[in-house]
C-alpha positions in Angstrom: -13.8 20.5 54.0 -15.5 23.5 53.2 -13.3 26.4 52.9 -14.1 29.9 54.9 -17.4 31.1 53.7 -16.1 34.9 54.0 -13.5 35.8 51.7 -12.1 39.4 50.8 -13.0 40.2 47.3 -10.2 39.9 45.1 -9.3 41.7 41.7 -9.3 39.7 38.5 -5.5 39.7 38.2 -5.4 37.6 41.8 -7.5 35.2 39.9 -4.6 34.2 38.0 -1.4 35.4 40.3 -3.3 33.9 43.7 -3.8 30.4 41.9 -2.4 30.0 38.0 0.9 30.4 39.9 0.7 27.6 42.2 -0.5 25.6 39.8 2.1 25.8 37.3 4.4 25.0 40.3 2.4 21.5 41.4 2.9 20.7 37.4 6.6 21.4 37.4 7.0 19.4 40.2 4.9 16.8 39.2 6.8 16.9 35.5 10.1 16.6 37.4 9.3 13.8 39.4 8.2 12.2 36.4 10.0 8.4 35.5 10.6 8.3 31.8 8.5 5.6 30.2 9.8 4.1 27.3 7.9 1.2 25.0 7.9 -1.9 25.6 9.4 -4.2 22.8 6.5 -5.9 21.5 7.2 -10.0 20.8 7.8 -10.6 17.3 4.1 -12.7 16.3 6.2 -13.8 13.2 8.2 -15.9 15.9 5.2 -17.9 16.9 3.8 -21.4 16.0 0.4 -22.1 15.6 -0.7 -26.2 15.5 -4.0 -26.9 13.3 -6.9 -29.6 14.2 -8.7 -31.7 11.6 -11.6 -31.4 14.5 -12.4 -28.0 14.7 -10.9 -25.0 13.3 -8.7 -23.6 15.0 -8.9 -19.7 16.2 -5.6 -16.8 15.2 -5.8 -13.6 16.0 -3.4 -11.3 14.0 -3.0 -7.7 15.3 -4.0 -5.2 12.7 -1.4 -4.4 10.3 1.1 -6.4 11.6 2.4 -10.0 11.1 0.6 -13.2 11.7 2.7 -16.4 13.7 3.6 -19.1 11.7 0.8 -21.2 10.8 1.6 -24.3 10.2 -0.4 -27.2 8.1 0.1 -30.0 10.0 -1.4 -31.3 13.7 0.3 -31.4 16.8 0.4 -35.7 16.1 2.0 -34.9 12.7 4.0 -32.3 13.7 7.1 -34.6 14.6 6.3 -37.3 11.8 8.0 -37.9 9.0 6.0 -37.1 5.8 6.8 -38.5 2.3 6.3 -36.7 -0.5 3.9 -34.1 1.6 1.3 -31.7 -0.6 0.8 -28.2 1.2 -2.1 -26.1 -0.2 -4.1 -23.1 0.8 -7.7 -22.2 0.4 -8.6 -18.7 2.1 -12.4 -17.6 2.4 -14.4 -18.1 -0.4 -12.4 -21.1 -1.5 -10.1 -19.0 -3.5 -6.2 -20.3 -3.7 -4.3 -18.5 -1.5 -0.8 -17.9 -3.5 2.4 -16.0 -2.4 2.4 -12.2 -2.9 3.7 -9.0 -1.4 1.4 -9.7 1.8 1.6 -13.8 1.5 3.9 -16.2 2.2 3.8 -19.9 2.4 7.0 -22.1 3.0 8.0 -25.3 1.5 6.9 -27.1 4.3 3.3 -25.5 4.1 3.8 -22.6 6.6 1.7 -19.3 6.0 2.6 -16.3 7.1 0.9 -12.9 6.4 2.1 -9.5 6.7 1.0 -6.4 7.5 -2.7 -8.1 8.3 -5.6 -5.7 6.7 -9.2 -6.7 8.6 -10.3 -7.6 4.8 -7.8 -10.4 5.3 -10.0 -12.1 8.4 -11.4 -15.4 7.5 -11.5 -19.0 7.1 -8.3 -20.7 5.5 -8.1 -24.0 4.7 -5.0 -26.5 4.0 -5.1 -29.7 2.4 -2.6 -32.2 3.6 -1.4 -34.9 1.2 1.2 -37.1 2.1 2.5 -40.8 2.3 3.9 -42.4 6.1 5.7 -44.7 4.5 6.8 -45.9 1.0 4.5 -48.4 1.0 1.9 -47.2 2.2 -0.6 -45.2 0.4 -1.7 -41.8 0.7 -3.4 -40.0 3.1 -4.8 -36.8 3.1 -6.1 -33.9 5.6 -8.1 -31.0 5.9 -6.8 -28.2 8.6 -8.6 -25.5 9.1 -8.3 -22.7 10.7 -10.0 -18.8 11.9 -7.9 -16.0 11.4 -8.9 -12.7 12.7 -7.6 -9.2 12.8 -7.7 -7.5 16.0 -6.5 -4.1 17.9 -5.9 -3.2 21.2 -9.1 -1.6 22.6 -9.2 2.6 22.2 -9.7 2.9 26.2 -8.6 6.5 27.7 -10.0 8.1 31.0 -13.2 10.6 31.5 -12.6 12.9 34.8 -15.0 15.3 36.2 -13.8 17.9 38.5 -15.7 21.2 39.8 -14.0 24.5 40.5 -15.4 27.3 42.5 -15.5 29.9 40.1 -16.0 33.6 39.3 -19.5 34.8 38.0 -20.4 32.4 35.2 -20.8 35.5 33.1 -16.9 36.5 33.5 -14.3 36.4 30.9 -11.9 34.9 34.0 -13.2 31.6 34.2 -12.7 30.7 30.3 -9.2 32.2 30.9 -8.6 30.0 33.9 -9.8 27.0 31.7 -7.7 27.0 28.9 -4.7 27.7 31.4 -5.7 24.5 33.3 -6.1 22.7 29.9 -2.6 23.7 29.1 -1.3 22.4 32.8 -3.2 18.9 32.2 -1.9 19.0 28.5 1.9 19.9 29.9 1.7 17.0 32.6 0.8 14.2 30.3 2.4 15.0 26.8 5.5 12.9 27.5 3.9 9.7 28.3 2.1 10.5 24.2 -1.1 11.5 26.0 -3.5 14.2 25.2 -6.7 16.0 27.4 -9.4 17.2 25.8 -12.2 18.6 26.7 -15.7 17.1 26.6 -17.5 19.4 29.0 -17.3 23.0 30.6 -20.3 24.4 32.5 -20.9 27.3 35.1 -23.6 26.9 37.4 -25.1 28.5 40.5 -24.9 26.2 43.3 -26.7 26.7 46.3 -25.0 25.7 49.3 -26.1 24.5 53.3 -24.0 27.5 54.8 -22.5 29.4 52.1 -25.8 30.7 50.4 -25.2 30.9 46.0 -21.7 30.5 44.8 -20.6 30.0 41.1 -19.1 26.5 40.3 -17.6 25.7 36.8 -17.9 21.7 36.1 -15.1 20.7 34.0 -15.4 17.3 32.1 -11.8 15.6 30.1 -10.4 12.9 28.7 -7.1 11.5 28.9 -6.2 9.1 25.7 -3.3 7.6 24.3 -2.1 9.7 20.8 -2.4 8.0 18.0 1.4 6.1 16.7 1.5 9.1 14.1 0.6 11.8 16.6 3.0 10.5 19.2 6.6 11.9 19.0 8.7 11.4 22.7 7.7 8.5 23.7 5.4 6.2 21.8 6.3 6.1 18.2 5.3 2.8 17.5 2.5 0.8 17.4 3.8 -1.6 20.1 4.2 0.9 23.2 2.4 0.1 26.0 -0.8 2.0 26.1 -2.2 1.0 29.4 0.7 1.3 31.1 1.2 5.6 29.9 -2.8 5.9 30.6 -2.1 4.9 34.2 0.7 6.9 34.6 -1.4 10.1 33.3 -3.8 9.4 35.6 -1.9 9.0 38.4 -0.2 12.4 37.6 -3.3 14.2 37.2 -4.6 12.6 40.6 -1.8 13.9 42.4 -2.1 17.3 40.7 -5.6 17.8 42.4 -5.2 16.8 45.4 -1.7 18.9 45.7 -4.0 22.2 44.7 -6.4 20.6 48.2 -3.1 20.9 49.7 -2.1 24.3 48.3 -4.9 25.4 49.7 -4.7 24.2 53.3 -1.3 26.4 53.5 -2.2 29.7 51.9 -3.1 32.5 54.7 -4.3 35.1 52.2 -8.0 35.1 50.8 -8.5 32.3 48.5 -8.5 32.7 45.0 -11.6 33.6 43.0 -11.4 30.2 41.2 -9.8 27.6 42.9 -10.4 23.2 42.9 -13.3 22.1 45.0 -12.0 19.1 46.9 -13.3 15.7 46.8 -15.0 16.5 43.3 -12.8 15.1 41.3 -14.1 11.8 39.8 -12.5 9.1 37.0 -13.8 6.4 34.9 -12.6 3.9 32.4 -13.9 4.0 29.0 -13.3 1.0 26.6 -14.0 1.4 22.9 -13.1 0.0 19.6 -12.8 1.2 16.1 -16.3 0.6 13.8 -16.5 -3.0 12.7 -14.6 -4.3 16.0 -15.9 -5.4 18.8 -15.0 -7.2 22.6 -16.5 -10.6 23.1 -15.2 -12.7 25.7 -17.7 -15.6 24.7 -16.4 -16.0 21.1 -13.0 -15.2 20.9 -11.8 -16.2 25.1 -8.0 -16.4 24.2 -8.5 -12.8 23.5 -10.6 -11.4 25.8 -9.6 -7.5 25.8 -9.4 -7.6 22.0 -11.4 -5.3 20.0 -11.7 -8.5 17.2 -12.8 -8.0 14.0 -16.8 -8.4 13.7 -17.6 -11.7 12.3 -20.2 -12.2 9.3 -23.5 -11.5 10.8 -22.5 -8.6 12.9 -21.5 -5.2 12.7 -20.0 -1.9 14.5 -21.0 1.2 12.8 -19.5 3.3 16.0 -17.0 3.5 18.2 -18.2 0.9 20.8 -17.2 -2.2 22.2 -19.4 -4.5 20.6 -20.3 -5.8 17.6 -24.2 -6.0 16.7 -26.4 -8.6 15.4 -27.1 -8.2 11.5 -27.8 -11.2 9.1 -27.7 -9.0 6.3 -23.6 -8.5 7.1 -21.8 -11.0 4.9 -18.2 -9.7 5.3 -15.4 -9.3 8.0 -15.0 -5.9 9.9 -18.5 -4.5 9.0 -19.4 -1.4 9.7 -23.1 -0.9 8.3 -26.1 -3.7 8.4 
């Protein structure tokens, strides 16, 4: 709904007293009403079991710089036999033996474990099987082999558009209104570890049906998830739950807007100067992953919202969601072809 088209001139310091002041109001009431969210214990991988195939190798997924499951050198059929005089031993890629070390450990029954996974780590390991079923009989011997490879959560966060009506897009007002709404949006969010930023701030002159020119600023931010280092109230560890803070950002900043719509249907004095245009306000969802990951529901379906690290052949040299053809790429997690 279009607002009255005649409005008294006001002074530069109504600019801020007619509308900074309600709006620091709707984000103390909106930071009030806010639920404390608090991270979600993450299951300990370290915990888990994985079961090799001597048909096809089988596919682990290790989340970056944390442990691996268990992963275990025998089948599901041999898993609850009893082996005599077994032989456990571990090739990784290349071939190389794969011995115990500060980042390594295998078990006496053949178990590896990793910890703190590195993407350089990603590749196929192999475990030779040697054992007797009885005393009697004589040896067998098998060859499990398995996939490993280091993943992350995708880097998602929100882009929002929203126009304001504005003063003349040569006044010092309007980048004084904008950093104040920055710091509102930065206020609102900070205790779920989120941060805005800025992409986009441009003054235009807008012709409009009924009201002739009018100035409108168009205002483009993000909302992310800070980094585990960067976060300090809420999320100070890896294992937080990103998507569930994002969504609770955006629905605060959702509410925000459409409280100023609201704001603005009460006030009997001439509008502000600058004030929220309403219905302009617009959100999308941005995936992306780190260079040399990559989302591919085709290879890796167990993990399909994974940004898994790009196989041999492929690369990521940016922050997008895929990885990219390259036959020249002969390593895991590349980032140039």
């Amino acid at each position: 709904m279009r607002r009255r088209e005649r409005r008294r001139r006001v002074g530069p310091s109504s600019v801020f007293l007619g509308f900074c002041g309600p709006l620091l109001a709707l984000a103390l009431s909106l930071l009030q009403g806010l639920i404390s969210v608090h991270s979600s214990a993450s299951i300990d991988p370290s915990g888990l079991k994985v079961v090799g195939s001597t048909n096809l190798p089988v596919k682990v997924y290790v989340r970056l710089n944390h442990n691996s499951p268990r992963i275990l050198c025998v089948t599901n059929r041999l898993r609850n036999s009893e082996l005599i005089d077994p032989i456990f031993q571990w090739h990784g890629p290349g071939g190389d033996l794969v011995t115990e070390n500060q980042t390594v450990k295998i078990t006496p029954t053949g178990t590896l474990l990793f910890r703190h996974f590195k993407h350089d780590m990603s590749g196929v390991y192999t475990c030779s099987l040697v054992f007797k079923p009885t005393t009697e009989q004589d040896e067998k011997s098998y060859l499990i082999k398995y996939v490993i490879y280091a993943y992350s959560d995708p880097n998602f966060y929100y882009e929002f558009t929203a126009r304001y009506h504005a003063a003349p897009c040569s006044s010092i007002y309007n980048t004084s209104f904008e950093k104040k709404l920055l710091q509102i949006l930065a206020k609102l969010v900070v205790e779920l570890s989120c941060e805005v930023v800025l992409r986009k701030s441009e003054c235009h002159h807008v012709k409009m049906q009924r009201a002739g020119l009018q100035n409108e600023i168009f205002f483009t931010f993000t909302v992310s998830s800070l980094d585990a280092e960067k976060g300090k109230s809420v999320c100070q560890k890896s294992a937080c739950d990103v998507t569930r803070r994002l969504r609770k950002a955006k629905d605060l900043i959702e509410k925000f807007f459409s409280q100023q719509v609201e704001v603005l249907g009460k006030r009997t004095a001439p509008l502000p100067e600058i004030y929220y245009i309403e219905g302009t306000l617009q959100m999308v969802w941005v995936n992306r992953c780190y260079p040399g990951y990559g989302i591919n529901l085709l290879l890796h379906p167990d993990c399909p919202n994974c940004c898994v690290v790009c196989s041999p052949g492929s690369y990521n040299p940016h922050e997008g969601t895929h990885c990219l053809q390259c036959n020249r790429s002969l390593e895991y997690g590349a980032k140039t072809c």
